[in-house]
C-alpha positions as CSV (number, residue, x, y, z in Angstrom):
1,X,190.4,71.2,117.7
2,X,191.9,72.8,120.5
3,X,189.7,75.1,122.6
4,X,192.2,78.0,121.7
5,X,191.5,77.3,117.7
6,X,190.1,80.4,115.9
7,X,188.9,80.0,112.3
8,X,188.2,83.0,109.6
9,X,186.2,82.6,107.0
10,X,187.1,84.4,104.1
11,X,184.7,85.2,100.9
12,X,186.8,86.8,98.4
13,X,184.6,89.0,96.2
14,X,186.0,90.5,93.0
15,X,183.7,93.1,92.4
16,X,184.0,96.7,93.8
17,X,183.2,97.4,97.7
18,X,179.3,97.9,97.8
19,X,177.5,100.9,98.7
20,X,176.3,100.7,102.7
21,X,172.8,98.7,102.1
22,X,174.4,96.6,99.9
23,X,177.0,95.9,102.4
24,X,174.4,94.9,105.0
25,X,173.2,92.1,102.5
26,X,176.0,90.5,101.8
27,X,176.5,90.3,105.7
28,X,173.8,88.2,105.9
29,X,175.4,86.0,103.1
30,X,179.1,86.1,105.4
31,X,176.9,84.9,108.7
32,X,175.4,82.1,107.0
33,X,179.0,81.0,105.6
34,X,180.0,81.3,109.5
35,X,177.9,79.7,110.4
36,X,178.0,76.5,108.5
37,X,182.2,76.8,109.1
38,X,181.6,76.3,112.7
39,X,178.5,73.3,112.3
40,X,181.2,71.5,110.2
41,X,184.1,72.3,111.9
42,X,182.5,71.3,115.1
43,X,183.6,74.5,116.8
44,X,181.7,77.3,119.0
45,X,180.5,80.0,116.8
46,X,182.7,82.7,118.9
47,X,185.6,80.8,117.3
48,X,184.6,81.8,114.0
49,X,185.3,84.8,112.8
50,X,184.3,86.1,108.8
51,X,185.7,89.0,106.4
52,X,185.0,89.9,102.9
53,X,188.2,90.6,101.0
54,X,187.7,92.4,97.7
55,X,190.5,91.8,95.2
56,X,190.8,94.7,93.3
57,X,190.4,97.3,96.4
58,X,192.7,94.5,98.2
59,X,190.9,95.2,101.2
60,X,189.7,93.3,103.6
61,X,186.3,93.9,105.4
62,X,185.4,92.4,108.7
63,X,181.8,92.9,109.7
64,X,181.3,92.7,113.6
65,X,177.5,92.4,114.0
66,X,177.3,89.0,112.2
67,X,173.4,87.3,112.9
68,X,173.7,84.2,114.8
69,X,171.6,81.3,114.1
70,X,168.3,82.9,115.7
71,X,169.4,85.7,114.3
72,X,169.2,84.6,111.1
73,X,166.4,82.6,111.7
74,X,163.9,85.5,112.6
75,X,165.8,87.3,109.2
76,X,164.3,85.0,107.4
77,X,160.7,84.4,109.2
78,X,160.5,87.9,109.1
79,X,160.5,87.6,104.7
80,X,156.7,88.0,104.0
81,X,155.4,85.4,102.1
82,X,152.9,85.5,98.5
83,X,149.6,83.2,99.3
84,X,149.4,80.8,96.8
């Protein structure tokens, strides 16, 4: 891969376009996705870019505050946990 290389990662989603909360959810869903594109890929994360595209709207949704890896990370230490 060339250092110019950029790489989107599209989930196509055939529901309808989600309501705003729901939205921020499935973002967390599309960093993941990035995320694991660029570990296999073997390219930077800033090469990466992600977008939902819904089929029936035929739009195409391109969050720009994405979590990183410690992002996500502290997302998901942050999840309280039941004792057993």
């Amino acid at each position: 891969m060339c250092s110019s290389d950029l790489w989107t990662v599209v989930d196509w989603k055939t529901g309808a376009l989600p309501d705003e909360n729901a939205a921020k959810a499935r973002a967390v869903q599309l960093a993941a996705y990035r995320l694991a594109w660029a570990s296999l890929s073997n390219s930077p994360l800033a090469s990466v870019r992600a977008a939902f595209h819904y089929v029936a709207a035929n739009r195409t949704v391109r969050p720009v505050d994405l979590l990183d890896a410690d992002g996500l990370r502290a997302l998901i230490g942050a999840v309280p946990v039941e004792p057993d």
